[in-house]
PQR file with spaces between the fields and no chain letter, atoms N, CA, C, O and H, PARSE charges and radii, in Angstrom:
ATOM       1  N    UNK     1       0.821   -1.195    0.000 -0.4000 1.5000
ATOM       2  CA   UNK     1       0.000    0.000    0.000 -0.0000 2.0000
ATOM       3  C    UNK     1       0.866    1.260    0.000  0.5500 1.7000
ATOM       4  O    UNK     1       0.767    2.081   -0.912 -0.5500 1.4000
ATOM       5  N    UNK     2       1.810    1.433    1.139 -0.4000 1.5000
ATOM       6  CA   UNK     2       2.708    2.820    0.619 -0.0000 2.0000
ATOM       7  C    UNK     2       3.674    2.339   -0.645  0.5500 1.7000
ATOM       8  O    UNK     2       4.143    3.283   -1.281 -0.5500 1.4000
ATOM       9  H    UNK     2       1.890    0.767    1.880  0.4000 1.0000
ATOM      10  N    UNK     3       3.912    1.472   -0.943 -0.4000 1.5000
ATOM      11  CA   UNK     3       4.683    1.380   -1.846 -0.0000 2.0000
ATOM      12  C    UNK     3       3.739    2.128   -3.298  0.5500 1.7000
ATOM      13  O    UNK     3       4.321    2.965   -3.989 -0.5500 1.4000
ATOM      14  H    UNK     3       3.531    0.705   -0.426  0.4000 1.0000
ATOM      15  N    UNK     4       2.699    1.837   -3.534 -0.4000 1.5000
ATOM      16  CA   UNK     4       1.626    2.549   -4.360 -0.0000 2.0000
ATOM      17  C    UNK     4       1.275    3.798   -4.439  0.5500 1.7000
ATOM      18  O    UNK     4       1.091    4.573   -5.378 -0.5500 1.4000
ATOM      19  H    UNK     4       2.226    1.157   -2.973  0.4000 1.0000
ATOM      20  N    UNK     5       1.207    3.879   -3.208 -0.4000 1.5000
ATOM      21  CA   UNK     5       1.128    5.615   -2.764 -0.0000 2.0000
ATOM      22  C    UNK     5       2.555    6.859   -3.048  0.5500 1.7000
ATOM      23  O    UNK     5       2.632    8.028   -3.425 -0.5500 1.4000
ATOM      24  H    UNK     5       1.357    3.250   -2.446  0.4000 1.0000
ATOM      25  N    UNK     6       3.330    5.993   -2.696 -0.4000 1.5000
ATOM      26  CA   UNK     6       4.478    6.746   -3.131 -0.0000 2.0000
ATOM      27  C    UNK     6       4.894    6.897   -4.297  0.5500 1.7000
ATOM      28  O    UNK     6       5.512    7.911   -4.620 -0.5500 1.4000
ATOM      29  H    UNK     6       3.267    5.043   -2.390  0.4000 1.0000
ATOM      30  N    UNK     7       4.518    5.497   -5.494 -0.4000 1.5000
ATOM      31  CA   UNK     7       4.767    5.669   -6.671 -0.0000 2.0000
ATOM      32  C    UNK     7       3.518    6.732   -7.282  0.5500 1.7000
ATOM      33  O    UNK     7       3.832    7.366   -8.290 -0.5500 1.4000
ATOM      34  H    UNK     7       4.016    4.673   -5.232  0.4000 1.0000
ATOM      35  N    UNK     8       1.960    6.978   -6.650 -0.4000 1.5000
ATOM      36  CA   UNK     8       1.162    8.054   -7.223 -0.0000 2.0000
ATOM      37  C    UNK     8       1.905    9.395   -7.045  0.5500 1.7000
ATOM      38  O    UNK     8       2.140   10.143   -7.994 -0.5500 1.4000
ATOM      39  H    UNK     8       1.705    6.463   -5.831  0.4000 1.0000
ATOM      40  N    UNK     9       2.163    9.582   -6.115 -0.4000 1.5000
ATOM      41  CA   UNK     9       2.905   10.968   -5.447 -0.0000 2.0000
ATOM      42  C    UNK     9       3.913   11.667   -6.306  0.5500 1.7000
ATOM      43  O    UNK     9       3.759   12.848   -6.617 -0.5500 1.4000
ATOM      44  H    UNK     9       1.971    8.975   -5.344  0.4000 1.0000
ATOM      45  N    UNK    10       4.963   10.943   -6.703 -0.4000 1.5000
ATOM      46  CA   UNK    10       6.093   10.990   -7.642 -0.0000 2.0000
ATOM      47  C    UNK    10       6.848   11.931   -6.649  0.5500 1.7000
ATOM      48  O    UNK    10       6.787   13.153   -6.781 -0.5500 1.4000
ATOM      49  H    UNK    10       5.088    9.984   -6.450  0.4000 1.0000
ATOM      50  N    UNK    11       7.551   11.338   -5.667 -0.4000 1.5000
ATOM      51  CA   UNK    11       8.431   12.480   -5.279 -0.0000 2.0000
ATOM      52  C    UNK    11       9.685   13.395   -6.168  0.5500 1.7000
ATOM      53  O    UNK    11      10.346   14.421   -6.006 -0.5500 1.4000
ATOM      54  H    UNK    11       7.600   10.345   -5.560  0.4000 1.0000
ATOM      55  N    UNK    12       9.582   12.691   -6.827 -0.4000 1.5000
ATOM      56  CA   UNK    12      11.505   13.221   -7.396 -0.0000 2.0000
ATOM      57  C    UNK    12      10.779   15.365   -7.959  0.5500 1.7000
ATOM      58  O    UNK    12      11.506   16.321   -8.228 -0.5500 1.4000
ATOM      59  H    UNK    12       9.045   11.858   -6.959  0.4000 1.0000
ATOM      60  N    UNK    13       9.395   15.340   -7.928 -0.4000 1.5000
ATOM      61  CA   UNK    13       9.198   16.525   -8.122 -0.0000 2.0000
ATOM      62  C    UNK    13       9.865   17.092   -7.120  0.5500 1.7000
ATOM      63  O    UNK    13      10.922   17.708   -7.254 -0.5500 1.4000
ATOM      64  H    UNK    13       8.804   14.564   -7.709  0.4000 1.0000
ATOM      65  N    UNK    14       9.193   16.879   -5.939 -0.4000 1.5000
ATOM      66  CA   UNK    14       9.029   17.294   -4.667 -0.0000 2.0000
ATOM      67  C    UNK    14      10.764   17.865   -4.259  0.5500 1.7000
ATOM      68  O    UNK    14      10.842   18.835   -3.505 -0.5500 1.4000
ATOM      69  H    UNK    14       8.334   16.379   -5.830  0.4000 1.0000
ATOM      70  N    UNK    15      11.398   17.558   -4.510 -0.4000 1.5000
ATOM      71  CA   UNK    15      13.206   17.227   -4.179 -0.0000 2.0000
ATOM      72  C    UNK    15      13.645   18.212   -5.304  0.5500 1.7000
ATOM      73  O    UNK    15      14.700   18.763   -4.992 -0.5500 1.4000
ATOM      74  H    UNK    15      11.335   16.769   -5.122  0.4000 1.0000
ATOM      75  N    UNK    16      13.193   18.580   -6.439 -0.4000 1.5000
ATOM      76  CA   UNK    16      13.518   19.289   -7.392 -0.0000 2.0000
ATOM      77  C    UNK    16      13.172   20.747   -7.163  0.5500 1.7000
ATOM      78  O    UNK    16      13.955   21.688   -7.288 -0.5500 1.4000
ATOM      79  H    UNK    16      12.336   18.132   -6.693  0.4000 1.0000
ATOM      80  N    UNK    17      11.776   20.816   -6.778 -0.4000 1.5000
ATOM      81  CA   UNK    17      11.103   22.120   -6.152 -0.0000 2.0000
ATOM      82  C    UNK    17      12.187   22.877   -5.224  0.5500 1.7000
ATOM      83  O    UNK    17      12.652   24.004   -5.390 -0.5500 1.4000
ATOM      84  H    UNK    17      11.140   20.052   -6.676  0.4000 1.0000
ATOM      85  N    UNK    18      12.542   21.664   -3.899 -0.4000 1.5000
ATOM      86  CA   UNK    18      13.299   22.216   -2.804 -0.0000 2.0000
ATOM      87  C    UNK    18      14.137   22.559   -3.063  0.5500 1.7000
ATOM      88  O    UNK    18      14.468   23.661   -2.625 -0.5500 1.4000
ATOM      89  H    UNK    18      12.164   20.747   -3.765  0.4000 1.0000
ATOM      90  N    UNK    19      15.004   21.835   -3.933 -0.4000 1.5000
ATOM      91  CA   UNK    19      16.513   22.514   -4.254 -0.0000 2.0000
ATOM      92  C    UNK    19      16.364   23.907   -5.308  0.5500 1.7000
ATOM      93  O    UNK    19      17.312   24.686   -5.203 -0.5500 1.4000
ATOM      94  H    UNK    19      14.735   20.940   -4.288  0.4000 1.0000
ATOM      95  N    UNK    20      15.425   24.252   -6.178 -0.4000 1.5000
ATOM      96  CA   UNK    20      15.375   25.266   -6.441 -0.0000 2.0000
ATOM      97  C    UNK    20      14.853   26.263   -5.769  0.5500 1.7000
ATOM      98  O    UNK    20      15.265   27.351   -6.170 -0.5500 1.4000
ATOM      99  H    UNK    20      14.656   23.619   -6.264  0.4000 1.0000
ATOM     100  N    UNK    21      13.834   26.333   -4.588 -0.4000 1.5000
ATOM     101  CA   UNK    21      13.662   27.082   -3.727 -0.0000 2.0000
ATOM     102  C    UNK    21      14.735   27.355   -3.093  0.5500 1.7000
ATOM     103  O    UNK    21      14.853   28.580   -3.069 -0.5500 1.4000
ATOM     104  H    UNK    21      13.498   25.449   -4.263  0.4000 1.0000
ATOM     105  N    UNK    22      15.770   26.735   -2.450 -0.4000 1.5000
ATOM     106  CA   UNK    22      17.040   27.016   -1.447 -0.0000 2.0000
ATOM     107  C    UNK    22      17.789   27.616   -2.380  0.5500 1.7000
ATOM     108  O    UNK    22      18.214   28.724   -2.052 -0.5500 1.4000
ATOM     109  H    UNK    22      15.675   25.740   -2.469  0.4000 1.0000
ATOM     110  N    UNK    23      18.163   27.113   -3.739 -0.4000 1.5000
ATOM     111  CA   UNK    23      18.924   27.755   -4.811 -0.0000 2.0000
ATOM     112  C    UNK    23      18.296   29.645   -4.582  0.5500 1.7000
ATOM     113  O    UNK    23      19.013   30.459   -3.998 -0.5500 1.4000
ATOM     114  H    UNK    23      17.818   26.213   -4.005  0.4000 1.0000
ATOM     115  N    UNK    24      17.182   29.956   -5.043 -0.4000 1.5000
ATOM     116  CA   UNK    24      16.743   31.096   -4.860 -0.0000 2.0000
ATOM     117  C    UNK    24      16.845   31.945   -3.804  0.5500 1.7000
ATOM     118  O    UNK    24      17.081   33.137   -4.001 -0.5500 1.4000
ATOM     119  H    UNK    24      16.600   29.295   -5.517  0.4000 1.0000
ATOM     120  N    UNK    25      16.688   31.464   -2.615 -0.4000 1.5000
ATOM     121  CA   UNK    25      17.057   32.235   -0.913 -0.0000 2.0000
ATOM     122  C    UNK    25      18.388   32.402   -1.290  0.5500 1.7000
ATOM     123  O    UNK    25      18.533   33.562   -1.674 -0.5500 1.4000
ATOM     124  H    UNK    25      16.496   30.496   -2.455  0.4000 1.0000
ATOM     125  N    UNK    26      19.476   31.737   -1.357 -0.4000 1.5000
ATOM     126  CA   UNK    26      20.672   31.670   -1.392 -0.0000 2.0000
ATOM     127  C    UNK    26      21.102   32.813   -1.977  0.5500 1.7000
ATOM     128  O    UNK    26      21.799   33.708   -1.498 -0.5500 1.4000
ATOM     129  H    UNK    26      19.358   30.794   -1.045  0.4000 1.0000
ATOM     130  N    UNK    27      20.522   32.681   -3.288 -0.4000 1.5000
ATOM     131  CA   UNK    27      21.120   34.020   -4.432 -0.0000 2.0000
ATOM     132  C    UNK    27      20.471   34.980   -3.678  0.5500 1.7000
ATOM     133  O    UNK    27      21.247   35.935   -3.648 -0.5500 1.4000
ATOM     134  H    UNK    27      19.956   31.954   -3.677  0.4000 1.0000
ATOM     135  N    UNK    28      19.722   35.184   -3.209 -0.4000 1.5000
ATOM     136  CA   UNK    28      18.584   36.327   -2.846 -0.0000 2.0000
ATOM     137  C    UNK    28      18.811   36.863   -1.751  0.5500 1.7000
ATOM     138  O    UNK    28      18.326   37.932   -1.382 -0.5500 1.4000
ATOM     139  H    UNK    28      19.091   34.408   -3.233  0.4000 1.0000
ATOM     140  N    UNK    29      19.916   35.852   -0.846 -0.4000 1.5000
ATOM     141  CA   UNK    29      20.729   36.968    0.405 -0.0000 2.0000
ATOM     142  C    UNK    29      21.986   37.010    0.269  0.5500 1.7000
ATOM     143  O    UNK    29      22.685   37.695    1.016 -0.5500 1.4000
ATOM     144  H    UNK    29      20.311   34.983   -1.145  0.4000 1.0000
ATOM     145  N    UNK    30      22.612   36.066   -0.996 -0.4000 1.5000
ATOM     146  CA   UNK    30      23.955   36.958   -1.188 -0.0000 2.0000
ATOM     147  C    UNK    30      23.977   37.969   -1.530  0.5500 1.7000
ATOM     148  O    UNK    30      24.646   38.853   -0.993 -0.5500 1.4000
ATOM     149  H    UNK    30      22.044   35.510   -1.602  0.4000 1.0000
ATOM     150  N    UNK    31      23.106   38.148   -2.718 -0.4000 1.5000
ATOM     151  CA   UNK    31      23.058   39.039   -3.243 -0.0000 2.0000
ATOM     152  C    UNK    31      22.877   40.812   -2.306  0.5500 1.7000
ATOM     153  O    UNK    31      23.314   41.945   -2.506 -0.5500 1.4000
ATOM     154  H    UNK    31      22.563   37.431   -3.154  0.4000 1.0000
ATOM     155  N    UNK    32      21.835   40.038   -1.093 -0.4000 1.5000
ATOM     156  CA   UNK    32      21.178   41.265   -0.458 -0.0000 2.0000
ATOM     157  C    UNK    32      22.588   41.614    0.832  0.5500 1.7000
ATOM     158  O    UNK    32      22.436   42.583    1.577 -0.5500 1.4000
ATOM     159  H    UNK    32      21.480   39.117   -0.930  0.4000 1.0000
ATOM     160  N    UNK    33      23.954   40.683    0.965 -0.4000 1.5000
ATOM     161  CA   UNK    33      25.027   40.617    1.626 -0.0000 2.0000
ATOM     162  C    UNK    33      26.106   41.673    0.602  0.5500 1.7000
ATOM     163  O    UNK    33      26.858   42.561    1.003 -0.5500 1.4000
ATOM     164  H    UNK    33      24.077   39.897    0.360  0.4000 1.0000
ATOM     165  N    UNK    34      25.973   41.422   -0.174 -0.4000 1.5000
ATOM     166  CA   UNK    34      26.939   42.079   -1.155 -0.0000 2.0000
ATOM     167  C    UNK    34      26.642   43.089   -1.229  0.5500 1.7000
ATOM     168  O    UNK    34      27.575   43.828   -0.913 -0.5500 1.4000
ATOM     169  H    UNK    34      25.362   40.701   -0.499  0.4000 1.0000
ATOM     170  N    UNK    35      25.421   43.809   -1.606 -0.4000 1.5000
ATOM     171  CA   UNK    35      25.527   45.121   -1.566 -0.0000 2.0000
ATOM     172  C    UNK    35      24.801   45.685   -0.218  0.5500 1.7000
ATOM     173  O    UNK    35      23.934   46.533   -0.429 -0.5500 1.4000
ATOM     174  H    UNK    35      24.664   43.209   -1.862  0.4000 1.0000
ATOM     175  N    UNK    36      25.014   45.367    0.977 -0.4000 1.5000
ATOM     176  CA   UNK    36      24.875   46.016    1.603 -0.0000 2.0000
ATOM     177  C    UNK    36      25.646   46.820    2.275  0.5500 1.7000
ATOM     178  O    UNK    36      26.504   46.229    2.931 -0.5500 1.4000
ATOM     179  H    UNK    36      25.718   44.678    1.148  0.4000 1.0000
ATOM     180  N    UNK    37      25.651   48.254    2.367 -0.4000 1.5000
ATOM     181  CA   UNK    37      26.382   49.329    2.857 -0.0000 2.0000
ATOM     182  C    UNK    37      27.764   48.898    3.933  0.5500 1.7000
ATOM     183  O    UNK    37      27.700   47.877    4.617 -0.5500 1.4000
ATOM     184  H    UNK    37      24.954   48.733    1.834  0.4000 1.0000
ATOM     185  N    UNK    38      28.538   49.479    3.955 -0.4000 1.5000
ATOM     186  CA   UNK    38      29.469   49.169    5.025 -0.0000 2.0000
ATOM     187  C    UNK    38      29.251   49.518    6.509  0.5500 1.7000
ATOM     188  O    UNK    38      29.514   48.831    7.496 -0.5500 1.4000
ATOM     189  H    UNK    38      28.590   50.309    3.399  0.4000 1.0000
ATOM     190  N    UNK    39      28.766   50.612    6.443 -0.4000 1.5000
ATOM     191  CA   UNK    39      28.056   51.470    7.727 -0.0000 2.0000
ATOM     192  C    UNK    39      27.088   50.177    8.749  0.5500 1.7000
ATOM     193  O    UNK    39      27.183   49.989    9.962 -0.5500 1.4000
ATOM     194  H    UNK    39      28.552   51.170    5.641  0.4000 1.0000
ATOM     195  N    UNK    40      26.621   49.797    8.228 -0.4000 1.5000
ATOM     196  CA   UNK    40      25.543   48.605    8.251 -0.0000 2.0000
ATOM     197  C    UNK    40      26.264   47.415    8.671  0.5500 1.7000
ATOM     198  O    UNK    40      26.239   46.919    9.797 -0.5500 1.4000
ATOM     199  H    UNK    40      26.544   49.950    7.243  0.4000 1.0000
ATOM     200  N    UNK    41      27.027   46.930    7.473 -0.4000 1.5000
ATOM     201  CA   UNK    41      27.980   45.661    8.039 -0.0000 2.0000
ATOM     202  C    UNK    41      28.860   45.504    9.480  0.5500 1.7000
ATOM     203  O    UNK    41      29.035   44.600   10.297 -0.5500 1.4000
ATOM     204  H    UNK    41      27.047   47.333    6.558  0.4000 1.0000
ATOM     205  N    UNK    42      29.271   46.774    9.335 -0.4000 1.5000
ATOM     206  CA   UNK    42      30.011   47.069   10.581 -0.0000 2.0000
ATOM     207  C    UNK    42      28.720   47.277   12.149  0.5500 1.7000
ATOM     208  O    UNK    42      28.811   46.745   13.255 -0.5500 1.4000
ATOM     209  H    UNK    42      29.129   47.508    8.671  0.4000 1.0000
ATOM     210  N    UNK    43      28.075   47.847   11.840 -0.4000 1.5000
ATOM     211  CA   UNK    43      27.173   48.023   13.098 -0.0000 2.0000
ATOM     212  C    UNK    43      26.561   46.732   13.107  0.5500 1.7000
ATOM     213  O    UNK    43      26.088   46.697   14.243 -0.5500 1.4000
ATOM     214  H    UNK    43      28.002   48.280   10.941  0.4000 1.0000
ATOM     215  N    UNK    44      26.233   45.509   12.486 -0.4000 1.5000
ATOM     216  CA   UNK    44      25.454   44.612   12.704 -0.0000 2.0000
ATOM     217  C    UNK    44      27.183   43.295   13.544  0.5500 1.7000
ATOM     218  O    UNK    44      27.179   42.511   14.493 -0.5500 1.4000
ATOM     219  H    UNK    44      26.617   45.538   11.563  0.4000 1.0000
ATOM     220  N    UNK    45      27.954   43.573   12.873 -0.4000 1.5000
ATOM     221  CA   UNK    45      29.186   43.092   13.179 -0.0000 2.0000
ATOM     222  C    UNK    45      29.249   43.458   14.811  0.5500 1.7000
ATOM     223  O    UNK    45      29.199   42.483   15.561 -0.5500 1.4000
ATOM     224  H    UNK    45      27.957   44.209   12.102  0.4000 1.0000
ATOM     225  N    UNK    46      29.340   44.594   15.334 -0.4000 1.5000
ATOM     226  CA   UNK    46      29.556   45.143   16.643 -0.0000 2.0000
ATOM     227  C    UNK    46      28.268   44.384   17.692  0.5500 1.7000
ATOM     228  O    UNK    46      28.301   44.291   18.919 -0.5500 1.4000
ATOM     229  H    UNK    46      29.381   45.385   14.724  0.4000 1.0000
ATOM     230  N    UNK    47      27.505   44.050   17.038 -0.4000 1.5000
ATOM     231  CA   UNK    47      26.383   43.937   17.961 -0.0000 2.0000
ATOM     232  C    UNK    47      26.344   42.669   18.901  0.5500 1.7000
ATOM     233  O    UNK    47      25.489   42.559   19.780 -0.5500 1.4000
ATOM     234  H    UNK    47      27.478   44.125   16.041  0.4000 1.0000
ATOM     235  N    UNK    48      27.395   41.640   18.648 -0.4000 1.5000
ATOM     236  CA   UNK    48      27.878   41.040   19.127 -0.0000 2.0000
ATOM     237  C    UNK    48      28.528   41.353   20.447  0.5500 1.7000
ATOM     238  O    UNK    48      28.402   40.565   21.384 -0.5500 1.4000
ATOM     239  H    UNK    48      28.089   41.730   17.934  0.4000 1.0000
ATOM     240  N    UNK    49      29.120   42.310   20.550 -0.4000 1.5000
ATOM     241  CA   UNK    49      30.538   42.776   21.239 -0.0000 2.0000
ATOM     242  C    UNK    49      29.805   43.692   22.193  0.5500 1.7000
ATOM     243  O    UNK    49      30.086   43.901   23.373 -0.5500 1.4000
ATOM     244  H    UNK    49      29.222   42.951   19.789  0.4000 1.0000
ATOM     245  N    UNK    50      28.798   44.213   21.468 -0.4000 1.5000
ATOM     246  CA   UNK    50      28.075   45.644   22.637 -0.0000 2.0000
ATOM     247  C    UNK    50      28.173   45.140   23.995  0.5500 1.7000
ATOM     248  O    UNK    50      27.569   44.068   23.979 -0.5500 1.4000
ATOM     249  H    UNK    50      28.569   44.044   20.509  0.4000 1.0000
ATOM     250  N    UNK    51      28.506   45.302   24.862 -0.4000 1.5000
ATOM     251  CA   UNK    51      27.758   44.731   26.042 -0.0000 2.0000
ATOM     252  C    UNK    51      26.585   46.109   27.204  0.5500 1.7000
ATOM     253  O    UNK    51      26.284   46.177   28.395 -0.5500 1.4000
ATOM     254  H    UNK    51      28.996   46.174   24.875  0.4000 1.0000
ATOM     255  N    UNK    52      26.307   46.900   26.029 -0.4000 1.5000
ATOM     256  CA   UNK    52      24.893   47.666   26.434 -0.0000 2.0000
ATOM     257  C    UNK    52      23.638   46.865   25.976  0.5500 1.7000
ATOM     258  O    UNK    52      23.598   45.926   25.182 -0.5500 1.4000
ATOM     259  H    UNK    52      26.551   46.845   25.061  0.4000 1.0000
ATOM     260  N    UNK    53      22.445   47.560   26.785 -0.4000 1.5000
ATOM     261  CA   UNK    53      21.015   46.659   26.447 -0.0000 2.0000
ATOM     262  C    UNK    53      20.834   47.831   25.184  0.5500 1.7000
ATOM     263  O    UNK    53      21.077   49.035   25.106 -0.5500 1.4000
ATOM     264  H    UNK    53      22.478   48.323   27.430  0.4000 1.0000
ATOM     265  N    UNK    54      20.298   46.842   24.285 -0.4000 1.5000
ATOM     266  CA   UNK    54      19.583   48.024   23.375 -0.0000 2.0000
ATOM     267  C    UNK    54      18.299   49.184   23.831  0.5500 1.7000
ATOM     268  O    UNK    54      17.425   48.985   24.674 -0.5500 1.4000
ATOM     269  H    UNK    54      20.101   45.863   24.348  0.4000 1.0000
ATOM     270  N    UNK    55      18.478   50.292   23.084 -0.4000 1.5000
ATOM     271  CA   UNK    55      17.579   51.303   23.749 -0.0000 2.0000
ATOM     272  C    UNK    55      16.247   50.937   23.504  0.5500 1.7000
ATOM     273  O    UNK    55      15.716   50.513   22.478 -0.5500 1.4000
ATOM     274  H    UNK    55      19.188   50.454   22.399  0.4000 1.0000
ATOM     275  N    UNK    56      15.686   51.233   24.899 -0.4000 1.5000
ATOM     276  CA   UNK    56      14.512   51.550   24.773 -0.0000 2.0000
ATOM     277  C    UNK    56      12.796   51.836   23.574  0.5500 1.7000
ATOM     278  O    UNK    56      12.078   52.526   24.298 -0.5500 1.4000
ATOM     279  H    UNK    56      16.117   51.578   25.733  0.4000 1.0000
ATOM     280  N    UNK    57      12.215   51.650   22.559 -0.4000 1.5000
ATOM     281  CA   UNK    57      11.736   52.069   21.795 -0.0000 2.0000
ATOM     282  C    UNK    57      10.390   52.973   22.209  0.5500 1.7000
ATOM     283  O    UNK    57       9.729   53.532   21.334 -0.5500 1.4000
ATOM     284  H    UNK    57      12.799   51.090   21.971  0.4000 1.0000
């Protein structure tokens, strides 16, 4: 019975989808890594190291 079910299903889509979805995130935050400002890189870099609480909002 799953053996049937799995052959209706056809996974090998399913595995093809995923890897092009992750393919896409991937490009889509290097991309958004690369050009992001230096000002930025550096303050998100520090935020590690702060040892203040962030302010208040």
């Amino acid at each position: 019975m799953v053996k049937e079910v799995i052959t209706l299903v056809d996974l090998s889509q399913w595995a093809q989808l995923s890897l092009l979805i992750f393919a896409g995130v991937f490009i889509a935050v290097s991309i958004r890594t690369l050009f992001q400002s230096n000002a930025m890189t550096r303050d998100q870099a520090r935020l590690v190291l702060d040892d203040e609480t962030s302010p208040e909002q």
